[in-house]
N, C-alpha and C positions, 0 to 999 in steps of 0.2 A: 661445922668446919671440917671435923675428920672424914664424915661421909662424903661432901663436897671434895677432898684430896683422893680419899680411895675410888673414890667413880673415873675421876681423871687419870688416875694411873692404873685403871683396870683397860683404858680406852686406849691409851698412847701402847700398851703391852700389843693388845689387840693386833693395832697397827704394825705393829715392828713384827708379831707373826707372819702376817700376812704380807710380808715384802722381803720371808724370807723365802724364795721357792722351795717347799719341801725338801728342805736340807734335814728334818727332824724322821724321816720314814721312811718307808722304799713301800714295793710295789712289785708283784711277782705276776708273771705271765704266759702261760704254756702257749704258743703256736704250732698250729698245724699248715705244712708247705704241701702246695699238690705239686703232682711230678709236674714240670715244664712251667714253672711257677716262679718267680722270684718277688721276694718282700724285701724292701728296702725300708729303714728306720733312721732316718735322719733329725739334726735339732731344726728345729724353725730359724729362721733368721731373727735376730735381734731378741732371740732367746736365751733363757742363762744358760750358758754353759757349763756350771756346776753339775746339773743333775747327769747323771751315767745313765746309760743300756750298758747290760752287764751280762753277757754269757757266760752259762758252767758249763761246757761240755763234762768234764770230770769231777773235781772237788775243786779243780785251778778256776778262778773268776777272772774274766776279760774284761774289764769295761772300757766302753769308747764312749763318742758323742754319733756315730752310725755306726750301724750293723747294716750286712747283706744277709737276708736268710733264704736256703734253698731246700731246705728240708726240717722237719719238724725238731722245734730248738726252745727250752724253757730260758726266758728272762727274767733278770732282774732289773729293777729301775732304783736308780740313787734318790728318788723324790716319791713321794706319795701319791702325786698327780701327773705323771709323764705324758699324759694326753695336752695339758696345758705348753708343752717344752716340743716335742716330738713329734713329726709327719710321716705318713705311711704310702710308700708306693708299693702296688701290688702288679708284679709286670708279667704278661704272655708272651713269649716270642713264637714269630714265626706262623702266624695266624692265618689259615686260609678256611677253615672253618666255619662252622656257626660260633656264637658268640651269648654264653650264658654265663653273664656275672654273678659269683659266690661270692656269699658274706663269708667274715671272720670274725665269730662274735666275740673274741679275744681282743680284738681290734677296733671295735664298734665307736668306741669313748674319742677314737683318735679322728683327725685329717685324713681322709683318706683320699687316693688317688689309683684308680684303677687303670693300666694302660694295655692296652692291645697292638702288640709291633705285627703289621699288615706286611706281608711280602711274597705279592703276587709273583708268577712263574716270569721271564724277561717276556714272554708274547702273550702275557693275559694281563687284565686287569683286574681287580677287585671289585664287587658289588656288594654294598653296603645297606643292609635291607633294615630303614628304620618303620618299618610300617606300623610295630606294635607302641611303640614311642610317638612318633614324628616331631617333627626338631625345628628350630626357629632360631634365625641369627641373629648375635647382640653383635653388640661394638666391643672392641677388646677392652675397655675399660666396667663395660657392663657385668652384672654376677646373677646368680640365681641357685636356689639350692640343689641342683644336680646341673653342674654344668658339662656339656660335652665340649671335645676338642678334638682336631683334625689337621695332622699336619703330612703335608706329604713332600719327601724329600726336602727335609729339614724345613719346610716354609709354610706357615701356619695357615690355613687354609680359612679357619675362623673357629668362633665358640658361638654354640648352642646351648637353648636350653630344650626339654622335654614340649611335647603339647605344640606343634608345629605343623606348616604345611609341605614340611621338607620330607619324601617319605625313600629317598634313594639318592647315593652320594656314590658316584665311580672314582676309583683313585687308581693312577698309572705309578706302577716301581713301589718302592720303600716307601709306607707312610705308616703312621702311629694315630692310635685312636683312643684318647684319657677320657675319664668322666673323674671329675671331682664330686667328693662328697663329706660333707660338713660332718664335724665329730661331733657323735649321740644321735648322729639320724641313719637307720637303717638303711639298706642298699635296698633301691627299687630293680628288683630282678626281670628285667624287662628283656625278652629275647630281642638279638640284631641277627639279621640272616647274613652270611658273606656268601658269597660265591664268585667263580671264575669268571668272566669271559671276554670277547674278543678287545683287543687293547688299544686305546684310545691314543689323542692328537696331545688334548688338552692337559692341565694339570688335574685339573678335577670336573668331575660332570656334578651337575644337581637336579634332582627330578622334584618339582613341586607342585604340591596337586592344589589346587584352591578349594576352598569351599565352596558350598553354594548356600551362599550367603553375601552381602556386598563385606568387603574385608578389604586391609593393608596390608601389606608383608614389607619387612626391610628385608635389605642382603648388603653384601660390603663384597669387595675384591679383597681378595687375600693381602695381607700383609707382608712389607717386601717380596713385591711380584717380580719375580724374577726374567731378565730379561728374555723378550721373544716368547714369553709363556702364555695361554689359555685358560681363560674359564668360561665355561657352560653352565650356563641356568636350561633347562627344560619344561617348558608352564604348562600343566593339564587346564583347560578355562572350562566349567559346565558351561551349557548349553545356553543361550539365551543373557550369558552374562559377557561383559566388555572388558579390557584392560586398557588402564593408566599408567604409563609409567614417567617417572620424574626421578629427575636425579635434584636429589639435595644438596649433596657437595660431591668435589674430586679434588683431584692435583695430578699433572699427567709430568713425565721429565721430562728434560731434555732431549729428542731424542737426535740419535745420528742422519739419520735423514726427517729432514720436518714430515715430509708427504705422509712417513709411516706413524702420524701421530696417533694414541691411542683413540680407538670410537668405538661408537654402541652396533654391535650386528648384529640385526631381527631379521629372521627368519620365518614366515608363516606358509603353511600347505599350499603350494600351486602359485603363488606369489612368490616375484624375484626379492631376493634379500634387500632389506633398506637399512643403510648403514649413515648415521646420526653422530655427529661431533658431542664433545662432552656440552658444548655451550649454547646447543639448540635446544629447542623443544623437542621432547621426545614423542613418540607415538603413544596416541589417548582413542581410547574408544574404539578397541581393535577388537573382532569377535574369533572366537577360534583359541587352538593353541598353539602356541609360539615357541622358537628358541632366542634365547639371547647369549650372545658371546661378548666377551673383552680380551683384546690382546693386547701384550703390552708391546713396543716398539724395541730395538737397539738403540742403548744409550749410549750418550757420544761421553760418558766417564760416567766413576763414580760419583752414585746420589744421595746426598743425606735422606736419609728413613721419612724427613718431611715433606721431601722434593720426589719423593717417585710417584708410582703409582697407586693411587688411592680412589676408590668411588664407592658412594654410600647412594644409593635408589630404593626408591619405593615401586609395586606394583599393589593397583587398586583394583580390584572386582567388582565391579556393580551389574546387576540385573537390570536391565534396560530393555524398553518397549524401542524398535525400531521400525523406523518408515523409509522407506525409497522410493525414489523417480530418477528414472533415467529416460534421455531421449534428446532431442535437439531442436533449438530454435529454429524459427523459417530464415533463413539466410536476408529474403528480398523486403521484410518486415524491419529492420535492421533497430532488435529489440535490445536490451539490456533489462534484465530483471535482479533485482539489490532483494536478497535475503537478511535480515535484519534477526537478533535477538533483542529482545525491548529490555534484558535485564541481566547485564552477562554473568549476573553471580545466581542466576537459577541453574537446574541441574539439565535445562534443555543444553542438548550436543547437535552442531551442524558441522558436516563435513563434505566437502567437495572433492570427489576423488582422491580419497583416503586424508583428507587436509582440514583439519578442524580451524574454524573460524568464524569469529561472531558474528561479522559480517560476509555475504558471499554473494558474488558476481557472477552471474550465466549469462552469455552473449550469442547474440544468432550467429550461427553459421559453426558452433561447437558444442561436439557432443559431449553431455553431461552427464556426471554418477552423484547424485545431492542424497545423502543420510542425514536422519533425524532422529534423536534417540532423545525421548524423554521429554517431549516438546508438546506443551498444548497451544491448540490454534489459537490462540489470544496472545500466546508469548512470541508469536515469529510476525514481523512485519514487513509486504514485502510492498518494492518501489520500482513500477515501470518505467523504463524509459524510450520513447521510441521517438524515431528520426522519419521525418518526413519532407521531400525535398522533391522539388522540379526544378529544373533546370533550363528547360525550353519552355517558350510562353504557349506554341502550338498546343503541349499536352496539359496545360492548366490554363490556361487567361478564362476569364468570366465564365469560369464553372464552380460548382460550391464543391466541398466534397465534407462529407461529415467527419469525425474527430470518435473515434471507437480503439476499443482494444478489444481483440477477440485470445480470451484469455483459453489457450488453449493445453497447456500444459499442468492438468488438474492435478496431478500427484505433487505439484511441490509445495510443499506446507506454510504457514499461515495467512491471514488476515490482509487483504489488500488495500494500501490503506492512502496510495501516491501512485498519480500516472501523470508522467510530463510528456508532453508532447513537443517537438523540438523541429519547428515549422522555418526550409528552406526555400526560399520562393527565389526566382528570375532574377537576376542585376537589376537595382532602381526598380524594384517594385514596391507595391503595398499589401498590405496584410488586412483581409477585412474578416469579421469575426460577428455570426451572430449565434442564437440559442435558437434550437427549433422547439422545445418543450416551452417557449415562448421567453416575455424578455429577461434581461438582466438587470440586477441591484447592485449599484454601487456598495459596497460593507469599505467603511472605514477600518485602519485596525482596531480601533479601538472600540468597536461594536462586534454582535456576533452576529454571522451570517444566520442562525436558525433555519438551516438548512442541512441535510444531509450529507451538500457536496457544496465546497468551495474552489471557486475557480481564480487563480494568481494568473495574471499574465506580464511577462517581462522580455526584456531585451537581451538576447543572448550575449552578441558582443561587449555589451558596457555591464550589464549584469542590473542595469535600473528596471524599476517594477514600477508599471506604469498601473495595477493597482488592484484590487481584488472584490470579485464580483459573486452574486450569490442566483441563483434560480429568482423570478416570482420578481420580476420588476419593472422597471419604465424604459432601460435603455434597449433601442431595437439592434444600435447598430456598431461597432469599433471599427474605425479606419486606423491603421496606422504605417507611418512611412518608414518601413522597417521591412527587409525583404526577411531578417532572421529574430523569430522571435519562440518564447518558451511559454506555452500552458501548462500550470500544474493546477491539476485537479485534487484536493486532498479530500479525502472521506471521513468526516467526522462522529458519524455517529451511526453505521453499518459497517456489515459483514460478508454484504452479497455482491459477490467479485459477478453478477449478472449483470448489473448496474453498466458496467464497462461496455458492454455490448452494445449497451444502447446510446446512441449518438449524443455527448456531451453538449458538443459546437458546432458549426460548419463553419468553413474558414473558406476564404479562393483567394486567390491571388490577382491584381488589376495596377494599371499603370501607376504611377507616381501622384501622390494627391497634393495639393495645393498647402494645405498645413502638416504638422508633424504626425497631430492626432486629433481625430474628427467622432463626437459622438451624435447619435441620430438618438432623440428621443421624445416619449409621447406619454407624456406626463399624466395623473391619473387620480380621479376624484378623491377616490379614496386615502390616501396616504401622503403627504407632502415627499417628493424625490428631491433626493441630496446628489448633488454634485461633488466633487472636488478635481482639481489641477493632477494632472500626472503626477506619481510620486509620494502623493500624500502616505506622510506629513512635511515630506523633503521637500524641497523646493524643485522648481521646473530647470531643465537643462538650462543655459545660455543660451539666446536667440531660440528657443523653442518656439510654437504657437499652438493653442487649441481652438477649434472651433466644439461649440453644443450647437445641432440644431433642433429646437424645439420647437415639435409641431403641435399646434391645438386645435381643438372641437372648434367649430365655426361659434356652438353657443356659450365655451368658454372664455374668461381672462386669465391672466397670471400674476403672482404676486412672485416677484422675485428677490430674495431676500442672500443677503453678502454678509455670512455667519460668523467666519474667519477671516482676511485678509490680512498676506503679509507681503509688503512693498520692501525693494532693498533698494540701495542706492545706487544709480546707475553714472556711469561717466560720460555717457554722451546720450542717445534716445534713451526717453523712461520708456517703463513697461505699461503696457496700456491693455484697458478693459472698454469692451464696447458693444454697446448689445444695439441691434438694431432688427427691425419688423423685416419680417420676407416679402408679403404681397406688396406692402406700400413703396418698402425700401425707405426706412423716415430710422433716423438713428436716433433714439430715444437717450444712450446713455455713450460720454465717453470720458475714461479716466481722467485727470491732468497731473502734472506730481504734488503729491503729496498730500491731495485729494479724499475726504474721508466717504467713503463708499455708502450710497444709500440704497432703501432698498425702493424698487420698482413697481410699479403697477402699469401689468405690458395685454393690451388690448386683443393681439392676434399672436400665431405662431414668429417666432424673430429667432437669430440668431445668437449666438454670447459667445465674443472672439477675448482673446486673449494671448499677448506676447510679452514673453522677458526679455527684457533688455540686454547686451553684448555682454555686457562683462558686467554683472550684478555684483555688489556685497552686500552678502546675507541670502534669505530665501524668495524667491518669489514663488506665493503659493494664495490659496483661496480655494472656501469650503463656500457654497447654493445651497439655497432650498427654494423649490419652487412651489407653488400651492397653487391650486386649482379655484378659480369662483365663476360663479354662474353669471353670463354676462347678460342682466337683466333690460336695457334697452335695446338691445339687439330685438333678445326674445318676444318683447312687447311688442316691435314695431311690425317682428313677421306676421306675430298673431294678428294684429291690427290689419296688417295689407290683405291678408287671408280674409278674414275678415269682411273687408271693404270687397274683395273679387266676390264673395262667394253673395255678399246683400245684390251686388249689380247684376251678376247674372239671374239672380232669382224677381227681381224689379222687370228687367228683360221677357224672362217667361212669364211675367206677368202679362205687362203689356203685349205680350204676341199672343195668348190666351184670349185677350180682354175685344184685339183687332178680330182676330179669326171668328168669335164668335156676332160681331157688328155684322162682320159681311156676310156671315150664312144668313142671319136677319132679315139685310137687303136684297138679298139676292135667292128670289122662288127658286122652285124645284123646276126644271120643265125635262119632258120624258119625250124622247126620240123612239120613231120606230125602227126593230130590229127586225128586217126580214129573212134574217138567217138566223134567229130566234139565238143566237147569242151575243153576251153582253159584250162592248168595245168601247174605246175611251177613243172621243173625236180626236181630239190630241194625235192619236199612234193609226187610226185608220182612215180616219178621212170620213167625212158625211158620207152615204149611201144615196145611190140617184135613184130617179123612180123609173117603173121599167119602162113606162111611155117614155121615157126623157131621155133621148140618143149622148144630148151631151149638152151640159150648162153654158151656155154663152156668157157668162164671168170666172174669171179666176179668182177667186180670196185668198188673198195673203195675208188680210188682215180683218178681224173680225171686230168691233167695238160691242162689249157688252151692252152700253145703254141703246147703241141703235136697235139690237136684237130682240130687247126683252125689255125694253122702257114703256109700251104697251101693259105690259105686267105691272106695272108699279101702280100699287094703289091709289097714292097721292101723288097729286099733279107737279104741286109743289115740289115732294121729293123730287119728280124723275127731273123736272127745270135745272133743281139744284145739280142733281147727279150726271144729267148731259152739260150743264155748263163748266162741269169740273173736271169733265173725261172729253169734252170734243173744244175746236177753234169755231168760233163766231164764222169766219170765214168759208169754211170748209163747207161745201151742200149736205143737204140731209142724203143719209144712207137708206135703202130702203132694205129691211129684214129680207132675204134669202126665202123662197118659198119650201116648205120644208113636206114632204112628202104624206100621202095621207092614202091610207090601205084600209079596204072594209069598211067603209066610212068612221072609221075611227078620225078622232079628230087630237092634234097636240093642245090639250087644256093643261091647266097649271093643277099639279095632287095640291093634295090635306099637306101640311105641315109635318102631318102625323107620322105619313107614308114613307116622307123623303127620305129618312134613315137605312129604309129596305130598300131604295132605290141603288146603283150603280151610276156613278156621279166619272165627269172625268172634265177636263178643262183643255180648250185649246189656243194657241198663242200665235200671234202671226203679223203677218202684215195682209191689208187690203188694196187691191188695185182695181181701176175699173178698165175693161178689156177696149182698146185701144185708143185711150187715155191715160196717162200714168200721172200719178202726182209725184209731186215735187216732196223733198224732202219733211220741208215744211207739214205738208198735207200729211204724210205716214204715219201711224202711231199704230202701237204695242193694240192687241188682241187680248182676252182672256176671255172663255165663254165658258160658259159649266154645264154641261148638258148631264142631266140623268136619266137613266132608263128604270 
């Protein structure tokens, strides 16, 4: 218990010590004053005022609560720690000098405050050389263990600390320059150069060198700016690196004329000044060095210290990769190209004539300056737009013209990734549209095209999308009755802005067509093709119509299958679906209301119409698929007819083989003489007379085989048969023509054998007997075959 009481009141002693400020001791301190020097010794605020500084000049003691010392003076202190009680200023007047801060190691335990009173000649100014330091500005509420301060004509210009980008400060007139430094830390003896020279506008200049490095710097405006007053920043930028600047906050007053309200003045080399409101964006991603100014305005009265002039900005350095293009659209192309950033919190920077912006618009017929700093080709997306319009039918009616972009401005950076084409055709025309790389696929949205390139096309005026189509498919043809309509081509899965070049579509423009929207297609073994209505999945305009015309294989059929259907309610005509055959003209299918849609099996190419009704509630809309099948009694019956032609003609050649070779049979060889020793066909020359023989006293016009050469016939029988089937009962006998006989050669019948080497020919005619003629009756056909 006793030890528990004396521990307790050794503690409470303790305490009642140490609250009393060395009122128990003093404290002696010889200083030494340099000539032009003055030491100021004051109490702190809210310090006891018990303890004394106490001067002996003599044996007589002074004590105060401050002393002024200007020459070398021993002190007493009434406390044992006066560095706890007591602050020290150490002042130079009249400063134009260099600037080398001495300790006082006397001094060292205290607050100290070092001041340098600046007072240039009236027509110079002060140069403030922090190069061996360099200084950095806080906010006046900020601290740091050596802080500098700057005021010029009573008005605080701001506080630094050491280790900054500030390397030169000009001060016009009367200004004062403190460094505070905490008591027990030694004075960092860091040379400041001053020097003279020629004398300034503003209040104070600032010269800031950046690093090269990417870095931030604050700065502020002076404190209670006085009116109509200036400040100058001057920004050194390395090479290769950019500036941001932003202002954080301000407060501008009220001023006597608005016009003169306070703004930002940038100045850069060879560039007119650009002068920026406090509430705009400032200038980002400027290469070079700069000046910047602030002045403040004539206030129309006094301003509270919260209401004047105040601005707190930052300036950013970064090192940045920079790319340019400059040049200009072709006027007669009447292009639009949309520069895009895909991420706007990446470190890519786009700026159009000095104007940074995420998105950027280049238009034909205006010359452009496009920067890009820090942008890879994947982060910039860009989106063509081009107009194309005829106006007279003369220069477009039933011509195609292809659908290209000739991307010709290769410097402007990224990824091409959208080109709309924006198609003005004639008053009351139509729009047709096909693919030359061959046909198109309907893509639902809700499938993917699996294609490279996606084709949207829409209605410019209403803005409906009549529906989105892919490369590699069945549709050959798009009509639509829409003189103004919009292709966008979007690029999904490439990079190569070559692609553009090559013709997308061809489009022409042609009279007004009978429905709104007409598609031509040719359906395809392989793949079932999907239809749907304009709009899908939206429903069809009011009174719209479409026609499908689907053509097929002679040896195809279709199955046509109705996947979706949506009927609305109509107030007067329903909407109606109707498919009907092309050749036959035989309507196979037609809505009725409320009619549940089957599907078809359509034998030839047919049409598939369809109309919405006036004034529908709800959608009218409808998804096809048509499938392809082999139309197998067609094919059978071709084959078959084929077939049957090909057994009759060969049956044909049979029997004309089977005839031809009966009658060479019947009919010997017999051999005429040739006395001009070459071969001739009786047919093309005529029998030969003999030379005794002036001239035949018969004409022959017509020769009967069996009269000629029935002599020849083996069998009697035969030749009875064969003259009573070749002559009339009626008719008298012919007598055979005497036929001429040289050398005594005689016309006998060859071998069989022979006749093949022989020279055979056949003549045809009629017979007359010379001044007699027969009747018609009596006339008949010739054929004689004579061989040599």
């Amino acid at each position: 218990m006793r030890i528990w009481r004396f521990t307790c009141f050794s503690l409470l002693f303790g305490f009642f010590l140490s609250s009393v400020p060395e009122l128990t001791g003093s404290a002696e301190l010889k200083i030494a004053v340099e000539f032009g020097t003055t030491i100021r010794i004051n109490t702190s605020a809210g310090k006891n005022p018990q303890c004394k500084v106490c001067i002996r000049p003599n044996t007589q003691q002074l004590c105060q609560s401050s002393v002024v010392l200007r020459s070398d003076t021993l002190l007493d202190f009434s406390c044992s720690q006066p560095e706890n009680v007591f602050t020290v200023q150490i002042i130079r007047d009249n400063v134009i000098y260099n600037i080398e801060p001495k300790e006082h190691k006397a001094l060292q335990k205290f607050n100290r405050t070092f001041i340098w009173n600046l007072k240039p000649p009236a027509t110079k100014s002060l140069h403030l050389n922090f190069s061996s330091t360099g200084l950095r500005q806080i906010q006046p509420t900020d601290s740091c263990p050596d802080v500098y301060m700057l005021a010029v004509e009573n008005v605080s210009i701001g506080r630094f600390c050491q280790n900054g980008t500030i390397r030169q400060v000009d001060v016009r007139n009367a200004g004062k320059l403190s460094l505070e430094v905490s008591g027990g830390r030694a004075l960092d003896k860091k040379f400041i150069g001053v020097s003279l020279g020629r004398l300034i506008n503003s209040l104070a200049n600032f010269h800031v060198v950046l690093p090269e490095k990417s870095s931030t710097q604050d700065f502020f405006a002076p404190n209670a700016f006085p009116e109509n007053a200036e400040t100058m920043w001057y920004f050194t930028v390395p090479q290769t690196y950019y500036t941001d600047v932003h202002i954080l906050s301000y407060t501008v007053p009220t001023c006597l004329q608005p016009e003169n309200i306070p703004t930002m003045k940038y100045t850069w080399q060879g560039k007119e000044p650009l002068v920026k409101l406090m509430n705009v964006s400032q200038p980002s991603v400027e290469p070079g060095n700069f000046n910047l100014s602030i002045k403040n305005c004539k206030m129309s009265g006094p301003q509270p210290p919260s209401q004047g002039l105040m601005v707190h900005f930052q300036i950013s350095a970064i090192k940045r990769s920079k790319g340019q293009c400059e040049g200009d659209l072709p006027e007669k192309q009447v292009l639009q190209i949309h520069v895009k950033k895909k991420d706007p919190k990446s470190a890519c920077v786009l700026k159009l004539d000095s104007v940074i912006m995420d998105t950027i618009t280049i238009a034909s017929g205006n010359h452009f300056v496009l920067n890009s700093f820090d942008c890879n080709k994947d982060e910039v997306e860009l989106t063509v737009s081009q107009t194309i319009e005829c106006k007279e039918w003369r220069d477009c009616a039933s011509t195609s013209f292809p659908l290209t972009f000739n991307y010709e401005q290769q410097c402007i950076p990224g990824v091409l990734k959208t080109i709309i084409w924006l198609l003005h055709g004639p008053q009351n025309s139509a729009v047709g549209l096909q693919s030359p790389a061959g046909d198109l696929r309907y893509c639902p949205p809700e499938d993917k095209c699996n294609s490279i390139i996606l084709l949207n096309v829409s209605h410019v005026n209403s803005g409906i999308t009549l529906g989105q189509f892919c490369p590699k498919g069945t549709i050959q043809k798009i009509q639509i009755r829409e003189s103004k309509i919009a292709i966008t081509a979007s690029v999904t899965s490439f990079s190569d802005r070559n692609l553009a070049t090559k013709p997308v579509l061809t489009y022409s423009f042609t009279q007004d067509i009978s429905e709104h929207y007409i598609f031509t297609v040719a359906p395809k073994m392989d793949n079932p093709t999907v239809l749907a209505t304009p709009a899908w999945p939206s429903g069809m305009k009011a009174s719209s119509t479409v026609s499908w015309i689907v053509n097929l294989e002679p040896q195809f059929k279709s199955n046509l299958k109705f996947r979706n259907v949506s009927q609305p309610k109509c107030k007067e005509v329903h909407t109606n679906i109707a498919v009907q055959t092309i050749r036959s003209q035989t309507t196979l299918y037609s809505t009725k209301k409320d009619e549940k849609m089957k599907d078809l099996l359509v034998p030839e190419s047919f049409y598939l119409n369809m109309t919405n009704c006036k004034s529908p509630t709800g959608a009218f809309r409808a998804m096809m698929e048509i499938t392809l099948q082999n139309s197998t009694s067609k094919l059978l019956g071709i084959i078959l007819s084929i077939v049957g032609v090909v057994l009759v003609i060969v049956t044909a050649v049979g029997i004309w083989f089977v005839l031809r070779k009966k009658k060479r049979n019947k009919a010997p060889p017999v051999s005429v003489y040739n006395p001009s020793e070459h071969a001739f066909l009786p047919g093309l020359h005529g029998i030969p007379k003999a030379q005794e023989e002036e001239e035949d006293p018969h004409t022959y016009v017509y020769i009967d085989e069996t009269l000629v050469y029935s002599h020849l016939l083996k069998d009697d029988a035969e030749k009875e048969e064969y003259k009573e089937a070749t002559t009339d009962e009626s008719d008298p006998p012919l007598s055979a023509p005497a036929l001429p006989v040289r050398n005594g050669e005689n016309l006998v019948t060859k071998s069989n054998a022979l006749f093949d080497n022989e020279l055979c020919g056949y003549v045809q005619g009629q017979s007359t007997t010379s001044g007699s003629p027969k009747t018609s009756e009596e006339e008949g056909n010739y054929e004689t075959r004579l061989c040599v």
